[in-house]
N, C-alpha and C positions, 0 to 999 in steps of 0.2 A: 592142460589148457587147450579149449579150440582153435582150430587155424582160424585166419579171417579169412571171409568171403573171396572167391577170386577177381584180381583185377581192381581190389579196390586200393587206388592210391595216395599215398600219404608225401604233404610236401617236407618237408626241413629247412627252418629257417634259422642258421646261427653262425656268427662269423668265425667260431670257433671251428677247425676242423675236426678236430680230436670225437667235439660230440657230435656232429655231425656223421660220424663215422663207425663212431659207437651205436646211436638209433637204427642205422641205417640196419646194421648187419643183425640188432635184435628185432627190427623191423619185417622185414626180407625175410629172417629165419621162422616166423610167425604168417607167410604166404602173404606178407602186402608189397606194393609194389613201389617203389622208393625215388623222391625226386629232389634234390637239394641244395640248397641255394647259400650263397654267403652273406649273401647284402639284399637289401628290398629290392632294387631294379633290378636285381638276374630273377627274383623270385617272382617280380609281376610278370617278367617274359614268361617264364614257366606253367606259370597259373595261366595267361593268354593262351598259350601254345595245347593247354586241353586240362578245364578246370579240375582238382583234386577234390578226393570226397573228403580230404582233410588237411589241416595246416599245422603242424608245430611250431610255433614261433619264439623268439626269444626278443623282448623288447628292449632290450640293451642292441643295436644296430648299426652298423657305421653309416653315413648318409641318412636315411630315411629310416625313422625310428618306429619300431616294433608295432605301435598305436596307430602311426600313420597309414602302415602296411597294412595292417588289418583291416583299416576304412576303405583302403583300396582293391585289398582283396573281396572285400564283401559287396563293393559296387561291380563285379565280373557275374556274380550269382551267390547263389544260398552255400555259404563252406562252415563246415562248423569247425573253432579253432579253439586249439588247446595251446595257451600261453606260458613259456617259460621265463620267470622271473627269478629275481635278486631276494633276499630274506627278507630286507628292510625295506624295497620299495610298495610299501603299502599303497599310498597314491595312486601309483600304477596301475599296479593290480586291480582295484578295485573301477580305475577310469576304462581299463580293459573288458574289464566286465561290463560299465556301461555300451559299452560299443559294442558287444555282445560277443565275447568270449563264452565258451560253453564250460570250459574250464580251464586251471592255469594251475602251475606247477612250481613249487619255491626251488632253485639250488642252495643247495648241490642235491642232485635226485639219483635214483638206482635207474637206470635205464627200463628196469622190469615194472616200476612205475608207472613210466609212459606209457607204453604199450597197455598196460591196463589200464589206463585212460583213453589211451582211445580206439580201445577195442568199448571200452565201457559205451562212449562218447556215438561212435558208428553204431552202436546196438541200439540206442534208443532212437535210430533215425528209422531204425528198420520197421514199416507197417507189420500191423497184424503179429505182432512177436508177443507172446506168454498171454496174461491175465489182461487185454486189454480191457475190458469192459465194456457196457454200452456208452451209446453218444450222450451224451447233458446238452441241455439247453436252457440256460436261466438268462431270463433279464433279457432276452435280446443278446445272447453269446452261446455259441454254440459249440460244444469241443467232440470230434468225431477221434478218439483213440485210434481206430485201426489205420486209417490214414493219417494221424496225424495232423489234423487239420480243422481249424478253427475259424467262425466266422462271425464277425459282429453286425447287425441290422442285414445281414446277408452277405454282406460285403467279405472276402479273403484278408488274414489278417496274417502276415509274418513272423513266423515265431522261431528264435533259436530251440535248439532240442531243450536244454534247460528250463527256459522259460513255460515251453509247453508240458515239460514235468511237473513244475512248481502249479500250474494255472490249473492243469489234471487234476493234482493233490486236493488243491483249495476246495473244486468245484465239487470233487467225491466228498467234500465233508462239508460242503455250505453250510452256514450258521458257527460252525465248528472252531474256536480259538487256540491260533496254534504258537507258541512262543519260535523264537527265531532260531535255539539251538533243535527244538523240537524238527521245525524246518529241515535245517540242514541234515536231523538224523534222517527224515522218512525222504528226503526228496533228495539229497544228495548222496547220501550210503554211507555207511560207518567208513570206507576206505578215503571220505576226501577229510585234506586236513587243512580248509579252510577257515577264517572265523566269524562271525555272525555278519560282518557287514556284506555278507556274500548274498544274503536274503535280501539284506534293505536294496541292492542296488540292483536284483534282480524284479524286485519288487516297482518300485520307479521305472523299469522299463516296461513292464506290463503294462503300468497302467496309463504310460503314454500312447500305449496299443490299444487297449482294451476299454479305458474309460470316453465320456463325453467330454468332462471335465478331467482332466488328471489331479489338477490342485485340489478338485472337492470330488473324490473317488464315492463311488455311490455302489461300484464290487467287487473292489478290494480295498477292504475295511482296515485302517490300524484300529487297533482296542492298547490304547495308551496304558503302559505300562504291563500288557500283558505280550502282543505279539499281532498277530493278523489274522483275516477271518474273510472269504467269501461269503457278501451278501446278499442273498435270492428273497 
């Protein structure tokens, strides 16, 4: 497996020490550089003190809950966060994702898990990595792969790494109707073991980004009863 990048740091958010403990030293052993917090207010000083290029979090939290945190950490700058959850808290999960989680993790996990997450997670932040492709421009939306970076009527548009996977996919195949497990196989990777409402909720944050209207989306299409479709 490759090291990660040098220097690039990861925070740990869990009041457990045990996991915190355990990330830490498969984390470190893998070249990343390790910061970790028990509760949301040590973890905002942290994240103040010199933003990470990522967040582990777990939304079960004592004082300021795991969701909270993450609104907060995301008004400091652009963190992409990878969320540990409960089995059953579906809700969660999925409000998590509205708030723009990149990705999120059921317990009980293998710790070798993580780490492939968010080594996965930090790779697609990276410009210019593998097969980017050229830039697309339909409709007045513009997605520049190497940079990563997207812009509507001109305007810069904010996109978690996710999002701008999922909006990649659509656009390389405009017209193209793709059902939601379809989704999850080409744009999330046979390794996540998420379940379909990971598209619909990623999907709704697009298109409060990317549409004029979001209630009557005009390019990103549902096709009712099949899945969804960029249309140019």
């Amino acid at each position: 497996m490759p090291r990660a990048s040098a220097a690039q740091r990861i925070l740990i958010v869990d009041d457990e020490s045990t996991i915190r403990d355990v990330l830490r030293r498969y984390l470190e052993r893998e070249g990343f550089e390790v910061v970790d917090a028990p509760d949301g207010r040590s973890a905002l000083a942290a994240a103040e003190s010199g933003l990470p290029d990522l967040a582990v979090l777990d939304l079960m939290l004592p004082g300021m809950d795991g969701l909270t945190l993450a609104e907060r950490l995301r008004d400091l700058g652009p963190l992409p966060i990878v969320m540990l959850t409960a089995k059953g808290e579906t809700a969660d999960r999925i409000q998590g994702l509205e708030l723009g989680a990149d990705d999120y993790i059921v317990k009980p996990f293998s710790p070798r898990e993580v780490v492939l997450r968010v080594k996965a997670v930090l790779r697609r932040l990276e410009p210019g990595l593998g097969d980017a492709g050229e830039s697309i421009e339909i409709q007045g939306l513009s997605l520049d792969p190497a940079s990563r970076s997207v812009e509507v009527e001109g305007a810069p548009v904010n996109l978690t790494a996710k999002e701008f996977d999922l909006l990649h996919f659509l656009m390389r195949h405009h017209h193209q109707v793709f059902s939601r497990d379809q989704l999850l196989d080409q744009v999330w990777g046979y390794d996540f073991f998420g379940d379909a409402s990971t598209v619909t909720v990623h999907v709704r944050r697009l298109r409060e980004k990317v549409e004029v209207d979001p209630s009557s989306p005009c390019r990103l299409v549902t096709v009712w009863g099949v899945g969804y479709k960029f249309d140019g």
